[in-house]
Structure formats: C-alpha cells, structure tokens
PyMOL Python script that loads the backbone (N, CA, C, O; Angstrom):
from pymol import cmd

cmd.read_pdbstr("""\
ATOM      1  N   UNK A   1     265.707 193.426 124.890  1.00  0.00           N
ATOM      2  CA  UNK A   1     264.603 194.122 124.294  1.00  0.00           C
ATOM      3  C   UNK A   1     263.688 194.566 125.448  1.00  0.00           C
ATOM      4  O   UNK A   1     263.285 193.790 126.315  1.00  0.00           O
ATOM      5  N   UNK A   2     263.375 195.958 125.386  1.00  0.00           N
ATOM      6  CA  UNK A   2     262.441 196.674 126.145  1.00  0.00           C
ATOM      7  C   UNK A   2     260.889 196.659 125.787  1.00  0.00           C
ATOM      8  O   UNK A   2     260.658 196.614 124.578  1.00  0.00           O
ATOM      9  N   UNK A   3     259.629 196.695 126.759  1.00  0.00           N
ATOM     10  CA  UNK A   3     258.409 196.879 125.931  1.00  0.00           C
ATOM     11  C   UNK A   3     258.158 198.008 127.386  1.00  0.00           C
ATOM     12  O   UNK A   3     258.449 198.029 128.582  1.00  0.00           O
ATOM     13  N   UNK A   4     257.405 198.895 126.339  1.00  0.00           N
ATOM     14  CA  UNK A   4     257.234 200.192 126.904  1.00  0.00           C
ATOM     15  C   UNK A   4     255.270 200.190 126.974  1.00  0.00           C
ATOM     16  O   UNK A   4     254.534 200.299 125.994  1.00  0.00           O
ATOM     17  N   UNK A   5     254.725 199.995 128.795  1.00  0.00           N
ATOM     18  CA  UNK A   5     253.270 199.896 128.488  1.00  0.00           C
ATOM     19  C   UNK A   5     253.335 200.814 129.155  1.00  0.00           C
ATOM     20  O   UNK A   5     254.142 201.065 130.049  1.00  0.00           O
ATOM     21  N   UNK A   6     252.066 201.681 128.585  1.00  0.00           N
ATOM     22  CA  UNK A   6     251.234 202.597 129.083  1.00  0.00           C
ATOM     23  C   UNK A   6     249.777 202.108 129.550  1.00  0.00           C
ATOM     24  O   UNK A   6     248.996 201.844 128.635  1.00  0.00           O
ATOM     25  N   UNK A   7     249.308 201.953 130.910  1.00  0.00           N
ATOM     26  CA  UNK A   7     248.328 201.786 131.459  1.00  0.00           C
ATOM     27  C   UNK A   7     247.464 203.170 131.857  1.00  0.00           C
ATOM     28  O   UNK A   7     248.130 203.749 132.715  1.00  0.00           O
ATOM     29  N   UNK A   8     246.535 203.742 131.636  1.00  0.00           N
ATOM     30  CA  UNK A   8     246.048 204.780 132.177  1.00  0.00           C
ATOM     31  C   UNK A   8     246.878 205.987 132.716  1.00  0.00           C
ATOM     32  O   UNK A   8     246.507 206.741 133.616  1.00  0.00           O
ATOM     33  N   UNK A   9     248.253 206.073 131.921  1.00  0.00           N
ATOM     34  CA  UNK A   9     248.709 207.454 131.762  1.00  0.00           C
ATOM     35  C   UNK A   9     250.308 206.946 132.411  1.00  0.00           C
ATOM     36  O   UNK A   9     251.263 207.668 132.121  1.00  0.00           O
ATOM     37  N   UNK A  10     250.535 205.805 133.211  1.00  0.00           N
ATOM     38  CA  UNK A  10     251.539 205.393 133.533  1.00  0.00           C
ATOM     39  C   UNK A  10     251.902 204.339 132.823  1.00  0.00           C
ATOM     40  O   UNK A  10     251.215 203.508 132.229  1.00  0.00           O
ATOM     41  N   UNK A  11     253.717 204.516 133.007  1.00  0.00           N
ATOM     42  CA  UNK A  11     254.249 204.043 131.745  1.00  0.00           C
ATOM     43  C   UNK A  11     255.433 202.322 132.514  1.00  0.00           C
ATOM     44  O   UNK A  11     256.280 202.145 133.390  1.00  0.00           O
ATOM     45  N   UNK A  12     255.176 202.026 132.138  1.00  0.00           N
ATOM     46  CA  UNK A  12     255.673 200.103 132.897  1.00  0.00           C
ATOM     47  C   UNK A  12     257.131 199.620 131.842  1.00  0.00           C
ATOM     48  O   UNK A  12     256.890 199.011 130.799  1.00  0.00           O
ATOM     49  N   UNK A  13     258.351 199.893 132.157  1.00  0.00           N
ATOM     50  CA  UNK A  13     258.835 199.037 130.946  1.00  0.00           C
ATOM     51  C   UNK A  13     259.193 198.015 131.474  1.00  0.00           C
ATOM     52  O   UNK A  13     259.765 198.006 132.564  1.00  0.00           O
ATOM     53  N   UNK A  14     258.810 196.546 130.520  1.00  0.00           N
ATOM     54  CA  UNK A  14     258.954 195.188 130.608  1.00  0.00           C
ATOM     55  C   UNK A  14     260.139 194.875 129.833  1.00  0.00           C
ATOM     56  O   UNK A  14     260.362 195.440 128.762  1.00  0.00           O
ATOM     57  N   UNK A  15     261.216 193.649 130.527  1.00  0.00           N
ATOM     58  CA  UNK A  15     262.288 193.598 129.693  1.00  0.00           C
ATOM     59  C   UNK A  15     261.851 191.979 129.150  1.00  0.00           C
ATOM     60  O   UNK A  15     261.424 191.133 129.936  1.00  0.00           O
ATOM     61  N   UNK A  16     261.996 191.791 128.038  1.00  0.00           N
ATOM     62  CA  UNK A  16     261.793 190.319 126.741  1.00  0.00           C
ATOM     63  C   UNK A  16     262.828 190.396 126.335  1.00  0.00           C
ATOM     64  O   UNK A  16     263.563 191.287 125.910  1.00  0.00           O
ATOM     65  N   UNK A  17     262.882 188.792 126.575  1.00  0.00           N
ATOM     66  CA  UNK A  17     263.969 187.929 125.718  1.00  0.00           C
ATOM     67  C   UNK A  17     263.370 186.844 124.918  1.00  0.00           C
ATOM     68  O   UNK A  17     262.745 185.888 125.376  1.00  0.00           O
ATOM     69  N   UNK A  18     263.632 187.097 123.631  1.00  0.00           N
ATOM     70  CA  UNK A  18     262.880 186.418 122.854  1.00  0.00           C
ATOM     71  C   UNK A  18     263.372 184.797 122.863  1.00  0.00           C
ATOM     72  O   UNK A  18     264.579 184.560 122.827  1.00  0.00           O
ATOM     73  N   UNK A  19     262.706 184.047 122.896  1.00  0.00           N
ATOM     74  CA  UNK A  19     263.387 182.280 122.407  1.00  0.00           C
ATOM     75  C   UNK A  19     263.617 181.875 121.677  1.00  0.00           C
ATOM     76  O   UNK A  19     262.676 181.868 120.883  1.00  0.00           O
ATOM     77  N   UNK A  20     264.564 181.355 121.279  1.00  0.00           N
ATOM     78  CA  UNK A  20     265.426 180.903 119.958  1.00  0.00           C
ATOM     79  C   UNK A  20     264.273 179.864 119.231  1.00  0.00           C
ATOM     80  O   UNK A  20     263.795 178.881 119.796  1.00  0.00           O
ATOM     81  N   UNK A  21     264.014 180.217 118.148  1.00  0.00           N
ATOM     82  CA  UNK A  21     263.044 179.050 117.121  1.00  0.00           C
ATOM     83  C   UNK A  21     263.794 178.139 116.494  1.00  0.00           C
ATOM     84  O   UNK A  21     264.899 178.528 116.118  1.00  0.00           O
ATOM     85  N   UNK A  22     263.493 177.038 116.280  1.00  0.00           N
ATOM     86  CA  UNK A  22     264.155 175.928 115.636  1.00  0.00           C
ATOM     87  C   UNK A  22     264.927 176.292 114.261  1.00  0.00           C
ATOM     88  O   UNK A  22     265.802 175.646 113.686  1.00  0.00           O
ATOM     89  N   UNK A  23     264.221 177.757 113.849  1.00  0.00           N
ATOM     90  CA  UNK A  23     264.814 178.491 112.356  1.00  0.00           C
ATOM     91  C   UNK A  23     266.662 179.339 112.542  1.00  0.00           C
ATOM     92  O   UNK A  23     267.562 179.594 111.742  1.00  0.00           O
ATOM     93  N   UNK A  24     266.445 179.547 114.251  1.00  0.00           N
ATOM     94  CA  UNK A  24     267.137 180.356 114.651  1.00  0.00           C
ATOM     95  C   UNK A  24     266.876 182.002 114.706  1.00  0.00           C
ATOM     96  O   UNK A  24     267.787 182.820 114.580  1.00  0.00           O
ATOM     97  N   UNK A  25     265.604 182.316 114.897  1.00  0.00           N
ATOM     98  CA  UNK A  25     265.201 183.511 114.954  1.00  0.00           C
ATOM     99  C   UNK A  25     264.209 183.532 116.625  1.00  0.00           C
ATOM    100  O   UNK A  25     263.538 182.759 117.309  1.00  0.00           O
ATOM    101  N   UNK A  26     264.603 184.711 116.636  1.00  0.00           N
ATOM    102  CA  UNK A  26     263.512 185.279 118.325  1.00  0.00           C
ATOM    103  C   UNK A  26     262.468 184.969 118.073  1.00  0.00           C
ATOM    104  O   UNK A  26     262.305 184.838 116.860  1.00  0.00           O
ATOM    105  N   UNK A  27     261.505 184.748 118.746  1.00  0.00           N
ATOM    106  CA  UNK A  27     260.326 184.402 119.013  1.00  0.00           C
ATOM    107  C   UNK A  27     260.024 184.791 120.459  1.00  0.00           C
ATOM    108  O   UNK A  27     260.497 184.376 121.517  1.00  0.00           O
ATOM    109  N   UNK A  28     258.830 185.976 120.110  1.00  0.00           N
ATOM    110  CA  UNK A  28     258.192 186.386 121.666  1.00  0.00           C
ATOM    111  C   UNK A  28     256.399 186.369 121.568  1.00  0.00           C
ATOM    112  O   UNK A  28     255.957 186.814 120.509  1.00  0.00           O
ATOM    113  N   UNK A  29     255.671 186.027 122.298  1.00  0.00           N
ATOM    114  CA  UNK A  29     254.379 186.055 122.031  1.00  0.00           C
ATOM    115  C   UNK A  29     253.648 185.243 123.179  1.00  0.00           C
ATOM    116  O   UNK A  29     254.100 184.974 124.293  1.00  0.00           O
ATOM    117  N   UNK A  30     252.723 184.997 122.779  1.00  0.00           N
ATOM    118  CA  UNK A  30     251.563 184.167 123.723  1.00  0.00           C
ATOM    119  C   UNK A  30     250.954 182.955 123.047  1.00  0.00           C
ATOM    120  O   UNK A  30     250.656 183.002 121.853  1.00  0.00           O
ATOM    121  N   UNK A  31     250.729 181.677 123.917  1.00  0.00           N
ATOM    122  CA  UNK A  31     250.287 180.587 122.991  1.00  0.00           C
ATOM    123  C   UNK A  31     248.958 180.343 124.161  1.00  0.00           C
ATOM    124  O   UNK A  31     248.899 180.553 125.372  1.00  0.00           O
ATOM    125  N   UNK A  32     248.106 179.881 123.313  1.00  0.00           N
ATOM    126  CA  UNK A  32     247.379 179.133 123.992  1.00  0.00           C
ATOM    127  C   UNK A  32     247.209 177.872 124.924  1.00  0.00           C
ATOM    128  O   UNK A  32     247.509 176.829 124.343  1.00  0.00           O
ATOM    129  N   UNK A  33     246.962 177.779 125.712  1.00  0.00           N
ATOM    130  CA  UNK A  33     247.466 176.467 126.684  1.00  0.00           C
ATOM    131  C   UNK A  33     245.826 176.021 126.955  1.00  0.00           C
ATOM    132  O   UNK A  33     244.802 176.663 127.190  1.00  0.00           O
ATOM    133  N   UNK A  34     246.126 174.682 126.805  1.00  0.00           N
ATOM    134  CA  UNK A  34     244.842 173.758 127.314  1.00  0.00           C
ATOM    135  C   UNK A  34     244.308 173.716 128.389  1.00  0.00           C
ATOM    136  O   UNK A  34     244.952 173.147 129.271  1.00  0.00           O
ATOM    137  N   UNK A  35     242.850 174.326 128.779  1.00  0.00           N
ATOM    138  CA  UNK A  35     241.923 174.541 130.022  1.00  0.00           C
ATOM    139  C   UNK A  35     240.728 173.707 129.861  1.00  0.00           C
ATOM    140  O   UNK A  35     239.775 173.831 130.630  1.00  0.00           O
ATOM    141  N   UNK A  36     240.735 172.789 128.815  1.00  0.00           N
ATOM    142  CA  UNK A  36     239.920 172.466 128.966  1.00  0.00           C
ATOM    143  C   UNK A  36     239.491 170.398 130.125  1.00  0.00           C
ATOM    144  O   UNK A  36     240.193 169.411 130.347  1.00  0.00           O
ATOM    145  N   UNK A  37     238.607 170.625 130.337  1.00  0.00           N
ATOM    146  CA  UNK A  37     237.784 169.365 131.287  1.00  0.00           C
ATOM    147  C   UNK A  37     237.293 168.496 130.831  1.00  0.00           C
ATOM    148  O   UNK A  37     236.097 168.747 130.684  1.00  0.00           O
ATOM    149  N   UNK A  38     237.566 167.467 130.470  1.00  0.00           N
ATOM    150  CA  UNK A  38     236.945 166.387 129.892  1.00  0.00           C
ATOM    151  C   UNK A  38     236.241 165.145 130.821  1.00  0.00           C
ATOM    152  O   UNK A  38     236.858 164.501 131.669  1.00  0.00           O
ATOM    153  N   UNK A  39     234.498 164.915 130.390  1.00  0.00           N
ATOM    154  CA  UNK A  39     234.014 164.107 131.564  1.00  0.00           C
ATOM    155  C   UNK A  39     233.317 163.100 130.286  1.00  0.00           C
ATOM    156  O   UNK A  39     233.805 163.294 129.173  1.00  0.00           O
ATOM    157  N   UNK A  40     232.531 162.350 130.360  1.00  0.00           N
ATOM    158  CA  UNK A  40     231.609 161.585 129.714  1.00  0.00           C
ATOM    159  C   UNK A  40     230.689 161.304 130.606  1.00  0.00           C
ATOM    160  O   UNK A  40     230.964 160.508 131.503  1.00  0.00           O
ATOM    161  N   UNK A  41     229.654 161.794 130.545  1.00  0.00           N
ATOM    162  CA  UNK A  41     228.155 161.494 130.975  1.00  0.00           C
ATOM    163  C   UNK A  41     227.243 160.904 129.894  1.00  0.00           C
ATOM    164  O   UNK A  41     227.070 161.462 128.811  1.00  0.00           O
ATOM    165  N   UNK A  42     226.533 159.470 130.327  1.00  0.00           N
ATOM    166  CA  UNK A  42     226.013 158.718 129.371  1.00  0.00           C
ATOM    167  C   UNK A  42     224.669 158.880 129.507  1.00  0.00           C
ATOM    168  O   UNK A  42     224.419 158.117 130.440  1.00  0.00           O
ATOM    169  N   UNK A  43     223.476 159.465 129.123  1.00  0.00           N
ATOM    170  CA  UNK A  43     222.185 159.735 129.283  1.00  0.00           C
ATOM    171  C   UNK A  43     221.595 158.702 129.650  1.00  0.00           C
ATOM    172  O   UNK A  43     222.261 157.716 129.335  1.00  0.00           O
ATOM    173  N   UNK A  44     220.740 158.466 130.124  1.00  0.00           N
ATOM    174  CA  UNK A  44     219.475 157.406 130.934  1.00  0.00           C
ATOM    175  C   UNK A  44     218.114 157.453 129.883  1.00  0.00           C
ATOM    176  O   UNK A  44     217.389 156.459 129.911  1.00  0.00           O
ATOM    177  N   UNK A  45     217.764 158.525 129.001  1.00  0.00           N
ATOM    178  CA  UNK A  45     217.055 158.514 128.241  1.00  0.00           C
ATOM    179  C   UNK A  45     217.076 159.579 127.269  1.00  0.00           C
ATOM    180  O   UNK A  45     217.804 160.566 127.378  1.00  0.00           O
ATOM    181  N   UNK A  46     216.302 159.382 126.352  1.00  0.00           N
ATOM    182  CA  UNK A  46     216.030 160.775 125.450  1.00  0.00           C
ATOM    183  C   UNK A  46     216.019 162.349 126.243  1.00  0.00           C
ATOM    184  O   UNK A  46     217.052 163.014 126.185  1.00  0.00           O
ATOM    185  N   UNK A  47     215.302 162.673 126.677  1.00  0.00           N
ATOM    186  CA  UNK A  47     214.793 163.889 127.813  1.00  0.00           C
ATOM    187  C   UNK A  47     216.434 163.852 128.378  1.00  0.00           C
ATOM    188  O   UNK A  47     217.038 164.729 127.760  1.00  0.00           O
ATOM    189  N   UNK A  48     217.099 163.336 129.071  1.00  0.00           N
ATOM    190  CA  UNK A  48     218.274 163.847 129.355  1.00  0.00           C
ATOM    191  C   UNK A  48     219.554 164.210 128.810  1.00  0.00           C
ATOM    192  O   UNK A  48     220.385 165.009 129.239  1.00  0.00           O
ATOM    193  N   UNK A  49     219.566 163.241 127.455  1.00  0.00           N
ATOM    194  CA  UNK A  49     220.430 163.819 126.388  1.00  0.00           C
ATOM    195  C   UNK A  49     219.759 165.064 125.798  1.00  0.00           C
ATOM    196  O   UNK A  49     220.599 165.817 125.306  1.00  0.00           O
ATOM    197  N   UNK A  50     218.705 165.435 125.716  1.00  0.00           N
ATOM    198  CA  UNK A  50     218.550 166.932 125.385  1.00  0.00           C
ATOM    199  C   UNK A  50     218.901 167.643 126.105  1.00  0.00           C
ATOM    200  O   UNK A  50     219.534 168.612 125.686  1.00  0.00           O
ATOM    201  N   UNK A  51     218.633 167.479 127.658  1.00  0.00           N
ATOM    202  CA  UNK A  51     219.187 168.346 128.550  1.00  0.00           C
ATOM    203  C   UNK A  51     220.614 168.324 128.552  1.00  0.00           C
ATOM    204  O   UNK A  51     221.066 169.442 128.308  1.00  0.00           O
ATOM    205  N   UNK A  52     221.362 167.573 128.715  1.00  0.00           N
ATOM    206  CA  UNK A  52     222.586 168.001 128.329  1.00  0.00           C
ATOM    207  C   UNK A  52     223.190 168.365 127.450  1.00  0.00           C
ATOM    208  O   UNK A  52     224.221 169.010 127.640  1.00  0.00           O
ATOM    209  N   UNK A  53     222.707 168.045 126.109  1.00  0.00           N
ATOM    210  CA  UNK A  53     223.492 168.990 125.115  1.00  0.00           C
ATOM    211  C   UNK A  53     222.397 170.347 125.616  1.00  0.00           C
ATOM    212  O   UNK A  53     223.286 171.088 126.036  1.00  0.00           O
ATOM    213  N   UNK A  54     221.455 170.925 125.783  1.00  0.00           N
ATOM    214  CA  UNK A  54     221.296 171.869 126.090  1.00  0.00           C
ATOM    215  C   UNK A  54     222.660 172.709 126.339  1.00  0.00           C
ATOM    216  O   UNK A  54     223.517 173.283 125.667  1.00  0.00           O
ATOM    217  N   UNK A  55     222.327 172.419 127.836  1.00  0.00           N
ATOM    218  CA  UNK A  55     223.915 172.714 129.076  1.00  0.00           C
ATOM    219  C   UNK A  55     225.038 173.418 128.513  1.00  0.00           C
ATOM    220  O   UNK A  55     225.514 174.549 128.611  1.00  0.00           O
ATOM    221  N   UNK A  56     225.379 172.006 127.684  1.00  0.00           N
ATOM    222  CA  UNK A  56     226.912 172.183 126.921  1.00  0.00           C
ATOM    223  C   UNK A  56     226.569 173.560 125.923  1.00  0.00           C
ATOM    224  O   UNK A  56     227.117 174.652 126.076  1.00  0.00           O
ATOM    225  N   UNK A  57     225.380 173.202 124.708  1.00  0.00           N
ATOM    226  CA  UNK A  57     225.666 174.185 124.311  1.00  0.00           C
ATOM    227  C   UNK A  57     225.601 175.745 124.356  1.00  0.00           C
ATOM    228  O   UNK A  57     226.242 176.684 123.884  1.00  0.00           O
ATOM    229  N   UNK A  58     224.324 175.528 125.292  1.00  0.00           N
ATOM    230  CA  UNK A  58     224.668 177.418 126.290  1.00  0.00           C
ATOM    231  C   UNK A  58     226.014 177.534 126.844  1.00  0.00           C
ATOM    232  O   UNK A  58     226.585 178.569 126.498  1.00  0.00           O
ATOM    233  N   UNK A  59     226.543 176.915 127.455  1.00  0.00           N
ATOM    234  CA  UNK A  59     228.065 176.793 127.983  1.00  0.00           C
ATOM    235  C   UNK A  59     229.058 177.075 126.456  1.00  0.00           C
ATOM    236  O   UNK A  59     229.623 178.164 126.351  1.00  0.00           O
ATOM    237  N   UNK A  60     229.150 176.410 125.742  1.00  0.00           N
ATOM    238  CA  UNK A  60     229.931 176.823 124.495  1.00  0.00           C
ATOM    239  C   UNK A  60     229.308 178.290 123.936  1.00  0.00           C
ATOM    240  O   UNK A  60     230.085 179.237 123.812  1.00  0.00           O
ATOM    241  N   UNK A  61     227.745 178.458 123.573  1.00  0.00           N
ATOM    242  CA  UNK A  61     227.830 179.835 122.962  1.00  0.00           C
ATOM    243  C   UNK A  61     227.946 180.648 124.304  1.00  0.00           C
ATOM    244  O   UNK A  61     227.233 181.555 123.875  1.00  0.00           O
ATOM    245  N   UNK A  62     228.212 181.011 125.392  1.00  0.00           N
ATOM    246  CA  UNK A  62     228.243 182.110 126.332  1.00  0.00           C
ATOM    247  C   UNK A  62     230.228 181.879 126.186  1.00  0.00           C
ATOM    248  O   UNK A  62     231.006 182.833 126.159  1.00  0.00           O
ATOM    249  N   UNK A  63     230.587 180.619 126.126  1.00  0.00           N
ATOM    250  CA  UNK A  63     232.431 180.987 126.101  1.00  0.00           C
ATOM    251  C   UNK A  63     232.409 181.954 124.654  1.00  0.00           C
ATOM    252  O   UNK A  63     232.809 183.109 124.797  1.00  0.00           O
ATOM    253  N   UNK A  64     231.990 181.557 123.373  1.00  0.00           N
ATOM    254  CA  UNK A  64     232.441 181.793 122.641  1.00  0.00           C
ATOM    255  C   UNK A  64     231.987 183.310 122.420  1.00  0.00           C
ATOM    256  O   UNK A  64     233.023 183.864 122.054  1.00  0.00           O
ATOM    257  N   UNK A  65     231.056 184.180 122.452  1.00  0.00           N
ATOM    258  CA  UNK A  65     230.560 185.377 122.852  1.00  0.00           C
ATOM    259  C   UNK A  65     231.581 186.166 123.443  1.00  0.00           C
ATOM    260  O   UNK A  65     232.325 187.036 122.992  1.00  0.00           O
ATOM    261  N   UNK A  66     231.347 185.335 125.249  1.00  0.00           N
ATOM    262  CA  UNK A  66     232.758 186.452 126.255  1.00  0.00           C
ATOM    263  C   UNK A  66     234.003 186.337 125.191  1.00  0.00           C
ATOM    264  O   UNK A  66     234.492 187.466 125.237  1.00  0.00           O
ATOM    265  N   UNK A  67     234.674 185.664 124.374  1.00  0.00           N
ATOM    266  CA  UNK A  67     236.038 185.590 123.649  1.00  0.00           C
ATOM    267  C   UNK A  67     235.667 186.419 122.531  1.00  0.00           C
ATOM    268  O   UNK A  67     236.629 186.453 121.764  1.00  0.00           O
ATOM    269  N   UNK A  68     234.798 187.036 122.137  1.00  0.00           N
ATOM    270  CA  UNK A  68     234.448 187.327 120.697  1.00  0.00           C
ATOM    271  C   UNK A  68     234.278 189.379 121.520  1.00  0.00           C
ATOM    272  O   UNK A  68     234.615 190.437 120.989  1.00  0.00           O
ATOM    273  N   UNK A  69     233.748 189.171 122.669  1.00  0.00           N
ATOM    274  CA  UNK A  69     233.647 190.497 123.503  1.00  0.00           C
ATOM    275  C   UNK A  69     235.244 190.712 123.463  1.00  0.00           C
ATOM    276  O   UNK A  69     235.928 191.385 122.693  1.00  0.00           O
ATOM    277  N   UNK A  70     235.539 190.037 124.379  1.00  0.00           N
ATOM    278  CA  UNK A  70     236.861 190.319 124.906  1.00  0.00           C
ATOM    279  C   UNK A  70     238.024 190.640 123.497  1.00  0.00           C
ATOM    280  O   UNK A  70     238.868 191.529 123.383  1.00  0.00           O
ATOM    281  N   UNK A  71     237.749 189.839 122.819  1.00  0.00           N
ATOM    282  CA  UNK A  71     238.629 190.611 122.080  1.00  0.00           C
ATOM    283  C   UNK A  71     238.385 191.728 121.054  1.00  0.00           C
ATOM    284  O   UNK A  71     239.216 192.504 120.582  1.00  0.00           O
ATOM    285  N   UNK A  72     236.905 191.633 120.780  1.00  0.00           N
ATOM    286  CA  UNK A  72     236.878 193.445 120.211  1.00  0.00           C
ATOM    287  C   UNK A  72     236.885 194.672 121.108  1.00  0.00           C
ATOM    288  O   UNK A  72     237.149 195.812 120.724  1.00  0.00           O
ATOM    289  N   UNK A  73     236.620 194.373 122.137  1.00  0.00           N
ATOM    290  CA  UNK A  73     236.876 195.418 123.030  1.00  0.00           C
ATOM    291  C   UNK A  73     238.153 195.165 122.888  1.00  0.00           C
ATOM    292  O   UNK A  73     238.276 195.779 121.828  1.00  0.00           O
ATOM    293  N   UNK A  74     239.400 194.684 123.134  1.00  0.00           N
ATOM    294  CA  UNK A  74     240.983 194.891 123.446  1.00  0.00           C
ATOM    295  C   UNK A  74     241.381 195.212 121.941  1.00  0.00           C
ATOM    296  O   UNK A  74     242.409 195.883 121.853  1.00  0.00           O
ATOM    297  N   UNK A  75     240.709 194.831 120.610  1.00  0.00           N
ATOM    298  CA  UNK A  75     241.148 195.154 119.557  1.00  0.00           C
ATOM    299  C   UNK A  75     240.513 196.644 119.056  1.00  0.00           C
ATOM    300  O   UNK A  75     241.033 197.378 118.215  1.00  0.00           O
ATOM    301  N   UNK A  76     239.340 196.881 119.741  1.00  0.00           N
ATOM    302  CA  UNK A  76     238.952 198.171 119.129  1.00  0.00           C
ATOM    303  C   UNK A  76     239.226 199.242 120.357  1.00  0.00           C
ATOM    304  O   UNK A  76     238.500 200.236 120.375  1.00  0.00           O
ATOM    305  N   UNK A  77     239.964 199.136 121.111  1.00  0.00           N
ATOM    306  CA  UNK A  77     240.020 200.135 122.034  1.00  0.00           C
ATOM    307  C   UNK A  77     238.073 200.612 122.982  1.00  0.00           C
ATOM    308  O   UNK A  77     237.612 201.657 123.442  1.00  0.00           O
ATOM    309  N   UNK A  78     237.323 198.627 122.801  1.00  0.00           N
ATOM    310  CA  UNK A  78     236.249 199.230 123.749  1.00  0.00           C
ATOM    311  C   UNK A  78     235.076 199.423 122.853  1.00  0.00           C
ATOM    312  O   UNK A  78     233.931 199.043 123.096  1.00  0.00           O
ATOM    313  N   UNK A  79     235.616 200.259 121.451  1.00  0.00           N
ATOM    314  CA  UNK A  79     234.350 200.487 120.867  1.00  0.00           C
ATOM    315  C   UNK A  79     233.261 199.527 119.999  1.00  0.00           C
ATOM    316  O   UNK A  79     232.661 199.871 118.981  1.00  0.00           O
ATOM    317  N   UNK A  80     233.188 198.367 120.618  1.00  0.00           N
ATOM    318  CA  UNK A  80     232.389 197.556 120.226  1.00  0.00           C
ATOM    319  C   UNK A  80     230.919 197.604 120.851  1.00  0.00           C
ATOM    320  O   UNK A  80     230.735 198.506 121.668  1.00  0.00           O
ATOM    321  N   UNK A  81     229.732 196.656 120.543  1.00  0.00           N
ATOM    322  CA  UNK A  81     228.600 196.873 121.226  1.00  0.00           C
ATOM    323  C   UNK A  81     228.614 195.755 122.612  1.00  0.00           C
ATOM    324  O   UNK A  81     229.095 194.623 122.653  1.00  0.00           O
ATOM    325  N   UNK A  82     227.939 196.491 123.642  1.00  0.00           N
ATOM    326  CA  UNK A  82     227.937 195.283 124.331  1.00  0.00           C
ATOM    327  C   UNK A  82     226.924 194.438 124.246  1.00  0.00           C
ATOM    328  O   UNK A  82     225.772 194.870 124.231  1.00  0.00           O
ATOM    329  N   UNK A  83     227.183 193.167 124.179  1.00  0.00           N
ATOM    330  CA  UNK A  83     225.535 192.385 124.139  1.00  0.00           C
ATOM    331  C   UNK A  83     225.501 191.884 125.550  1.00  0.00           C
ATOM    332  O   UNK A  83     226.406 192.127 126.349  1.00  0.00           O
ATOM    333  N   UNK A  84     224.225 191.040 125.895  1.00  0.00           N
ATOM    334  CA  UNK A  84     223.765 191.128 126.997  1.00  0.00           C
ATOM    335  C   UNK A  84     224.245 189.427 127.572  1.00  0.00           C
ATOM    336  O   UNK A  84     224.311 188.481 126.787  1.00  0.00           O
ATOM    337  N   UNK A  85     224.587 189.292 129.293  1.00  0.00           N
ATOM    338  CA  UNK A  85     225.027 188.302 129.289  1.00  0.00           C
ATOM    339  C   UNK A  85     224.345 187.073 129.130  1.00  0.00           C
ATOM    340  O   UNK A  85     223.122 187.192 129.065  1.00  0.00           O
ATOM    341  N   UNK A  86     224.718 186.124 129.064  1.00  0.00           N
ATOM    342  CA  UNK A  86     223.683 184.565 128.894  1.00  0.00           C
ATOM    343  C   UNK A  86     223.731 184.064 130.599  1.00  0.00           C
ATOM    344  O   UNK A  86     223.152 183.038 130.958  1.00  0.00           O
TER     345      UNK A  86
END
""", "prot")
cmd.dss("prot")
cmd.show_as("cartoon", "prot")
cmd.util.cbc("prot")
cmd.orient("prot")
C-alpha cells in the first residue's frame, strides 16, 4: 500500500504495511505513547501546596490548549482562532 502526500505543492509517496490485528485484518495508524513524568513533592505548608497546584495547573491548561490548537488547525486546514500563549 502506497500513501500519496502532498506538502506545499510536492508530492512524497510513502510505502505502509499494515499489521496484522488479532481479528486478522490490517491495521495502520498512530497510537499514543506515554510522555509523561511522574515526581511527588510533599508541601511544607499550606502557601506551598497552593503554589504547586498552581504550577501544575497552568502546566495542564497551557498542554491542553497547545493540543486543542494543534489539532484544529491540522483538522481545519488552519482556520481556527488563535488564542494567546500562557
């Protein structure tokens, strides 16, 4: 199986071989793979457990935003709004 990309007017063909599924059918695609870091930091007081969930959660809404950008721009061909970065 051939995939035929067009990048900015030039044309790339990629050759796929799909992987046999436990059903016995091809299977071609993309999975998600685990990036994520796991630490435990134990606060010293009140005032620093706020600050850190702060942290974390600007850190979670700025991932979840860029993923929410990124893919309406690649799903709408771009024409989404841009919002502003965190």
């Amino acid at each position: 199986m051939t995939f035929t990309i067009d990048r900015k007017g030039q044309s790339l063909d990629i050759p796929i071989k799909p992987a046999e599924a436990p059903d016995g059918t091809g299977r071609i695609g993309v999975q998600l793979a685990a990036n994520a870091q796991f630490s435990r930091i134990i606060s010293k007081d009140p005032l620093q457990a706020v600050q850190l969930a702060s942290k974390q959660f600007a850190k979670l809404t700025t991932t979840v935003v860029t993923g929410q950008q990124q893919a309406c721009a690649s799903l709408a061909g771009g024409l989404c709004i841009q919002l502003p970065s965190f």
